[in-house]
PAMI-475459 format. One record per residue (C-alpha): residue in one letter; x, y, z. Coordinates in steps of 0.05 Angstrom, whole numbers, padded with zeros to 5 digits, always signed. Example, Ala and Ser with C-alpha at 12.3 -4.5 7.8 and 13.67 -1.06 7.14 Angstrom:
BEGIN
a+00246-00090+00156;s+00273-00021+00143;
REM end
This chain:
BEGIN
x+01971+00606-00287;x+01942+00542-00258;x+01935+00500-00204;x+01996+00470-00168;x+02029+00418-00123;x+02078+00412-00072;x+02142+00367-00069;x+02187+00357-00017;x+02251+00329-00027;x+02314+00300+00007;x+02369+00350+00025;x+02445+00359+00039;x+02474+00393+00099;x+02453+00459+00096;x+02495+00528+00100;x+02498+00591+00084;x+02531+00584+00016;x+02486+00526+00006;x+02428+00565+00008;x+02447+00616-00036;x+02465+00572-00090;x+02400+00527-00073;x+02350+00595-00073;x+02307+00543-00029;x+02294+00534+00054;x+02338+00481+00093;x+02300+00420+00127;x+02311+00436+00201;x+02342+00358+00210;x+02399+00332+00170;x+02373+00299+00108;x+02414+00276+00075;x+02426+00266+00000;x+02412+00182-00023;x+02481+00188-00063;x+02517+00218+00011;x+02488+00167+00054;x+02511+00114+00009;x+02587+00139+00000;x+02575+00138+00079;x+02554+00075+00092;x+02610+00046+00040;x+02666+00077+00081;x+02638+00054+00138;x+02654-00014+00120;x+02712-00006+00063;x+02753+00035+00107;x+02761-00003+00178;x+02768-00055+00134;x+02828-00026+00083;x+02861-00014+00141;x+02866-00075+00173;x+02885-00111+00114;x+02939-00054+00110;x+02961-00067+00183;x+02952-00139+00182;x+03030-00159+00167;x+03053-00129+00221;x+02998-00144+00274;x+03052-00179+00315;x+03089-00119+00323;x+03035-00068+00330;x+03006-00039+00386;x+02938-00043+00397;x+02933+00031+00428;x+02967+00057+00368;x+02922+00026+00316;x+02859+00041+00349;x+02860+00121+00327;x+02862+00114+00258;x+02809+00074+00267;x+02768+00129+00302;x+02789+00180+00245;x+02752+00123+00199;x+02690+00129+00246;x+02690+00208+00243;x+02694+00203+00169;x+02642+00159+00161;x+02599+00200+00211;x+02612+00266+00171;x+02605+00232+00101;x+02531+00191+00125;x+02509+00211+00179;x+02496+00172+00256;x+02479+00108+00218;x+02547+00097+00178;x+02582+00133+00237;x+02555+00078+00290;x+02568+00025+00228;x+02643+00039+00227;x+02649+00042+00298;x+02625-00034+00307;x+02664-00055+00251;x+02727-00026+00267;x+02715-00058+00336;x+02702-00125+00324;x+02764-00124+00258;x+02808-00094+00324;x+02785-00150+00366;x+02794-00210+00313;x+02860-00188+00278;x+02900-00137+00319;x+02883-00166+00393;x+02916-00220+00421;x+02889-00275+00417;x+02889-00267+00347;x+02828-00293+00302;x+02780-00293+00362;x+02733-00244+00403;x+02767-00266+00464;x+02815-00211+00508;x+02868-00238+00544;x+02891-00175+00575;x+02857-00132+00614;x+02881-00058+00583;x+02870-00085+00510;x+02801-00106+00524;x+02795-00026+00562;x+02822+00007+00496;x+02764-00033+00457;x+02710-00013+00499;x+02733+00062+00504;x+02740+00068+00437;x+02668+00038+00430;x+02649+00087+00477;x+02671+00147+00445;x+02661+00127+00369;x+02584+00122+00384;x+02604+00202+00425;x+02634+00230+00368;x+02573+00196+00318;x+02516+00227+00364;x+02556+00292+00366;x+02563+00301+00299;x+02495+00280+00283;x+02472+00342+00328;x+02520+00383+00299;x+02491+00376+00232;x+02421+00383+00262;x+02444+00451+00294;x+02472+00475+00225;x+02410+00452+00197;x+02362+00485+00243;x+02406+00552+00238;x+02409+00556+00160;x+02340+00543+00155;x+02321+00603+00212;x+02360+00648+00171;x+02330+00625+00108;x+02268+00648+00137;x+02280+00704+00173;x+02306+00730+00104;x+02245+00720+00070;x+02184+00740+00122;x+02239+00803+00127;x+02234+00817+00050;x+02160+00816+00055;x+02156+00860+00111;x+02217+00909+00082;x+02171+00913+00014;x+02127+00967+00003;x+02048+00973+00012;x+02027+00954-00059;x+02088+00937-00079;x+02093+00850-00081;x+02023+00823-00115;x+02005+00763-00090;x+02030+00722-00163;x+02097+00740-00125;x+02081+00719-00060;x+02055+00647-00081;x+02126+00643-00136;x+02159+00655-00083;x+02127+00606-00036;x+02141+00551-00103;x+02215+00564-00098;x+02223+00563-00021;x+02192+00495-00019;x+02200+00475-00093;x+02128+00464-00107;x+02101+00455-00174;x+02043+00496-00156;x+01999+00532-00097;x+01934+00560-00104;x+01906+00626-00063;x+01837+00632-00054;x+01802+00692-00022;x+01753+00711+00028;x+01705+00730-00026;x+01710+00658-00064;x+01740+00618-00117;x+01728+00667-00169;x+01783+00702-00150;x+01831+00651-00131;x+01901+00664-00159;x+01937+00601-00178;x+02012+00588-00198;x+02034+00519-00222;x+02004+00456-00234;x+01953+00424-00197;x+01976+00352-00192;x+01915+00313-00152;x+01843+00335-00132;x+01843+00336-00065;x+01897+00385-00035;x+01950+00359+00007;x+01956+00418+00058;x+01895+00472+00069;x+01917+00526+00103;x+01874+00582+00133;x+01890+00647+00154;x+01838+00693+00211;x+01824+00737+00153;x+01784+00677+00117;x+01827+00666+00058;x+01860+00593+00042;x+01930+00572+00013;x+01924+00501-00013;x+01984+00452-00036;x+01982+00379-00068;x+02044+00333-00062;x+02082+00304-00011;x+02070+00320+00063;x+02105+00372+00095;x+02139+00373+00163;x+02127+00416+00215;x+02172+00469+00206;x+02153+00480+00140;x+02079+00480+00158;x+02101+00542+00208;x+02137+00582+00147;x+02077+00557+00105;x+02023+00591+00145;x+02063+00660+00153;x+02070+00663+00071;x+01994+00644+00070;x+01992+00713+00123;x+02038+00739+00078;x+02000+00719+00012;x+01936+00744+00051;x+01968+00808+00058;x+01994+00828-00010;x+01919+00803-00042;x+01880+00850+00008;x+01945+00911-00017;x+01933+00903-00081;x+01853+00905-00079;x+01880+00966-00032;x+01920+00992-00101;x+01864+00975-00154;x+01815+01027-00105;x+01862+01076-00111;x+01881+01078-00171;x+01803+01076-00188;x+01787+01126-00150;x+01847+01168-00188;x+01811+01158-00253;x+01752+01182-00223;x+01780+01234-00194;x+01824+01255-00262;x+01761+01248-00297;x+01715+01289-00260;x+01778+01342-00272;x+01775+01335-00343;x+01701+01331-00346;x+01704+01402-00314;x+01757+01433-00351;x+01723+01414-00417;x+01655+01440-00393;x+01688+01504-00371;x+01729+01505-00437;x+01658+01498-00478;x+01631+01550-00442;x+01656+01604-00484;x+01645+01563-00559;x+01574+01551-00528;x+01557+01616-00502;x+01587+01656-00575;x+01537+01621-00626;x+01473+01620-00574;x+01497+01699-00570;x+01499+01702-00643;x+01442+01667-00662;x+01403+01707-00608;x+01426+01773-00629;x+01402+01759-00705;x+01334+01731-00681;x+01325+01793-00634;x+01343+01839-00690;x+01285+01806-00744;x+01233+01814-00686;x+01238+01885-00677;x+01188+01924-00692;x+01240+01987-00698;x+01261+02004-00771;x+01258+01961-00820;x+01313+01905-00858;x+01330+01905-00931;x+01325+01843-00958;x+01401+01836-00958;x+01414+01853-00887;x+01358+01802-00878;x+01391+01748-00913;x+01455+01768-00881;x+01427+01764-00801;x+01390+01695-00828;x+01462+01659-00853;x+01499+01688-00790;x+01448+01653-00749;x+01444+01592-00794;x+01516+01590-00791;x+01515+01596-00713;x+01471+01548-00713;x+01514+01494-00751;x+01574+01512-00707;x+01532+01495-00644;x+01501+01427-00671;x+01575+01408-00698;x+01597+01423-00618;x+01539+01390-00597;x+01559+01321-00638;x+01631+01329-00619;x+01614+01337-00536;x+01567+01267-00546;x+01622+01229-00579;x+01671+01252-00536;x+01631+01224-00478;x+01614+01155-00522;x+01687+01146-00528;x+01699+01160-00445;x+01650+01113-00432;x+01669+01054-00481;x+01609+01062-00514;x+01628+01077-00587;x+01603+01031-00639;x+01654+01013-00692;x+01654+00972-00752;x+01719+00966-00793;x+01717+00948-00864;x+01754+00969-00936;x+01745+01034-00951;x+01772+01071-01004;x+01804+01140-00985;x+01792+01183-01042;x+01716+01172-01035;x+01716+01196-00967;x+01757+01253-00973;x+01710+01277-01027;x+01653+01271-00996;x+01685+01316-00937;x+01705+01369-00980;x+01656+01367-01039;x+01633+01443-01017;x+01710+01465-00989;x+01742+01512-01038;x+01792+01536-00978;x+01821+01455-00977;x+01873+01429-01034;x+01868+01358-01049;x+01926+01303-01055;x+01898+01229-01055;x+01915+01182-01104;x+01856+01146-01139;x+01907+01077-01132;x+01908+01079-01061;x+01894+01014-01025;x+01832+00994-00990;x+01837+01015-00918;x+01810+00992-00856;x+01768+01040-00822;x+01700+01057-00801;x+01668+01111-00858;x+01631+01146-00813;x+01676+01158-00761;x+01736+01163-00806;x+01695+01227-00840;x+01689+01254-00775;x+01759+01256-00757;x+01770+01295-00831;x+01713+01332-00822;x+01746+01355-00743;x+01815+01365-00779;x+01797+01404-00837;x+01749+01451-00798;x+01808+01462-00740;x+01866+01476-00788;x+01811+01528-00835;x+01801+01550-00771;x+01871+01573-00743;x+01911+01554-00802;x+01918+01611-00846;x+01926+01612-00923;x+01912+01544-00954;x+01895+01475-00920;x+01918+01413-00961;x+01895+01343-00945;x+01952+01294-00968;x+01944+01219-00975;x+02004+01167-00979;x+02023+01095-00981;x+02074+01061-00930;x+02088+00993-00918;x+02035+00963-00876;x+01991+01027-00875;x+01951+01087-00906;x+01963+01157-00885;x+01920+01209-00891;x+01959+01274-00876;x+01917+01347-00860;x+01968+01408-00861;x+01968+01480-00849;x+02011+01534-00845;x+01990+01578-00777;x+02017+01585-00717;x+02018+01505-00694;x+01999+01475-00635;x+02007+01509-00569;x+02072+01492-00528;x+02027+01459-00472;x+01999+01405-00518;x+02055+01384-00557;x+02068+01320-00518;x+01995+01290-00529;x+01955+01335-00567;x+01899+01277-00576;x+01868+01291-00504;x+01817+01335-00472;x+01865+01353-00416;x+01902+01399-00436;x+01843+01449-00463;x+01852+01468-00530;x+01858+01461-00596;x+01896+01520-00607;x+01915+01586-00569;x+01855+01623-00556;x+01805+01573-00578;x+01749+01539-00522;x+01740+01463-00519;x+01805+01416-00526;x+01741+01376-00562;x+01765+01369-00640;x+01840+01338-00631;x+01810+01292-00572;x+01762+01267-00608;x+01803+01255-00666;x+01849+01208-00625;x+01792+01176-00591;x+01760+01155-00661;x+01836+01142-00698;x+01852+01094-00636;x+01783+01058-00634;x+01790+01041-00713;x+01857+01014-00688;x+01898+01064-00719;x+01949+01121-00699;x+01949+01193-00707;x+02006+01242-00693;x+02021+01312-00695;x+02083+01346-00724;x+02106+01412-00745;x+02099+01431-00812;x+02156+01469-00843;x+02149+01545-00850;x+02100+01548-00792;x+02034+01509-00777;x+02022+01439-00767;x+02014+01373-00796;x+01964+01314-00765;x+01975+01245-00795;x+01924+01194-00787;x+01962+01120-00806;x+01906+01062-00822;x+01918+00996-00829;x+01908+00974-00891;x+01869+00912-00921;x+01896+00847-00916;x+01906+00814-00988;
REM end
């Protein structure tokens, strides 16, 4: 959005249907249209003088008091069609084409009788009356469409909820009540955050308008009138109101992230508790066991104690690495770099020592786009969490679509628990799996999938277990 300006234009008589069809707010005087006026000020003069070419034949016969009220039906016509200008216009003219044609002495502004020249001057009299009157009774009309115009909009603004209008609203709004081609809200805190809708036309605004909490509403165009200056300066209120709501709205709904976070934050550390505490136990228990100075190992209990705490050791470190990226990828902090890679290469390299794992990946598989590290990461978290609660034999299945690579890991256990079925990529739900500690391995794996710009999913997998998919773009030809 940009900068705008403001436009006032000429308006019709103003009612309630008008204004509904119009969307816009009445001018509280009775402006009217160029193309009304001039139909007015035609009849003014065209129809006093129809008529007394009508009439003329018979001006012998006629009497003066009965030709003088169609004459005042032309005034009121020309008084509702243009206004008090044609209205006065076709008052004089059907007075002086009375006086000249239809008054004895005919062809002459001279009154022989005294009640003829009475009729003239009364009906003078009260075609200017009827003029003035309907002049004010289009101002009243005016003045009342245009109060209900805005008590209907300040009412919507107040009726709206806290939060609810943003100030892009407000300042549209403002544009069709006035149609501007543009406004421009700026702040207390500065320009920076100015909010704009429109065009700017000029660079010097037409109207500045403050408001007591330090924030401006500027228009360019055409000067306004008064009354629009007072609806002006209660949308700037209003526009001042809905900016300091929504900076109102963007706090809270901050300060629910922060909250939600610091919730998930100690779930997970509660959840890791237990996968922390197990291989510390282990690896403790083993190291206690080749101190003592009580008996003494064979060399295969030995080895045995020193793989169980090797392999302890390997389970924390992999934890470890998982709870670091899991706070790189909270905190937008993740480095990626995207380029062809070819899947089969990965996928070896994953599962070069796995004998558990069968393998389906074409070698013809096209080049996708992904980051190799990370995307042997998210195998590497997979393949270890479906081993892990899978049961029987893990298979790692790769296939073409359209548009995309997908790299499928399946297993046949018990699935995924009911309670993370609907998004089984995040750390708030708590696990991987019934019974396991940190929600870590499937959140991470949708952190990583999502930040090489691709999509992962979790289904069923027929007979029992589940299936994740991981869908990468692939290269562009």
């Amino acid at each position: 959005m940009s900068r705008g300006s403001w436009t006032v234009r000429p308006m019709p008589l103003w009612d309630a249907d008008d204004m509904e069809q119009r969307g816009g707010v009445p001018a509280s005087t009775s402006r009217l249209s160029p193309g009304r006026r001039r139909v007015g000020l035609i009849g003014s003069v065209a129809g006093p003088v129809v008529f007394t070419l009508a009439v003329l034949p018979w001006r012998g016969d006629a009497d003066l008091g009965a030709v003088l009220p169609a004459y005042f039906l032309l005034v009121v016509v020309a008084a509702v069609l243009g206004g008090m200008g044609p209205g006065l216009l076709a008052a004089i003219a059907s007075f002086l084409l009375a006086n000249w044609f239809l008054t004895r002495p005919f062809d002459t502004l001279a009154v022989d009788r005294s009640d003829a020249l009475a009729q003239l001057v009364v009906f003078v009299v009260v075609a200017v009356l009827v003029s003035l009157v309907v002049e004010a009774g289009a101002r009243t009309r005016a003045v009342a469409a245009r109060r209900v115009a805005e008590t209907e909009v300040m009412s919507r603004l107040a009726r709206s909820r806290v939060g609810s209008t943003s100030i892009e609203e407000v300042l549209t709004e403002t544009m069709q009540l006035f149609e501007l081609d543009g406004v421009v809200f700026t702040p207390p805190d500065g320009p920076v955050d100015a909010v704009s809708v429109g065009v700017r036309s000029g660079s010097e605004p037409t109207h500045l308008i403050e408001t007591t909490a330090g924030s401006t509403l500027e228009t360019w165009g055409t000067p306004s009138f008064a009354d629009d200056l007072h609806l002006l300066r209660s949308l700037a209120d209003a526009s001042d109101r809905a900016w300091h709501e929504q900076l109102l709205e963007r706090e809270a709904s901050r300060a629910a992230a922060l909250d939600e976070a610091d919730r998930v934050r100690t779930a997970l550390l509660a959840a890791v508790g237990h996968d922390l505490r197990t291989p510390l136990a282990v690896i403790k228990a083993a190291v206690t066991g080749l101190r003592s100075d009580e008996g003494s190992w064979a060399d295969g209990d030995r080895e045995d104690l020193l793989e169980t705490a090797d392999d302890s050791v390997d389970r924390l470190t992999s934890l470890i690495d998982n709870l670091l990226a899991m706070s790189r990828i909270e905190a937008g902090a993740l480095l990626v770099r995207l380029e062809p890679v070819a899947l089969v290469e990965v996928v070896s390299r994953v599962l070069i020592d796995r004998d558990d794992v069968t393998i389906e990946v074409p070698d013809d598989l096209p080049l996708a786009m992904a980051d190799e590290a990370l995307l042997e990461r998210v195998l590497v978290n997979l393949v270890d969490n479906a081993v892990r609660h899978g049961g029987g034999v893990t298979e790692v299945v790769a296939r073409v679509q359209a548009d995309s690579v997908d790299v499928a890991v399946i297993d046949h256990g018990p699935g995924l628990p009911a309670n993370r079925s609907s998004d089984p990529f995040t750390a708030q739900s708590g696990s991987d799996r019934v019974g396991t500690g940190a929600g870590l391995g499937l959140a991470i794996v949708g952190g990583l999938v999502r930040a090489m710009s691709g999509t992962v999913e979790a289904t069923s997998t027929p007979g029992g277990g589940a299936t994740v998919t991981v869908r990468l773009p692939v290269k562009a030809p």
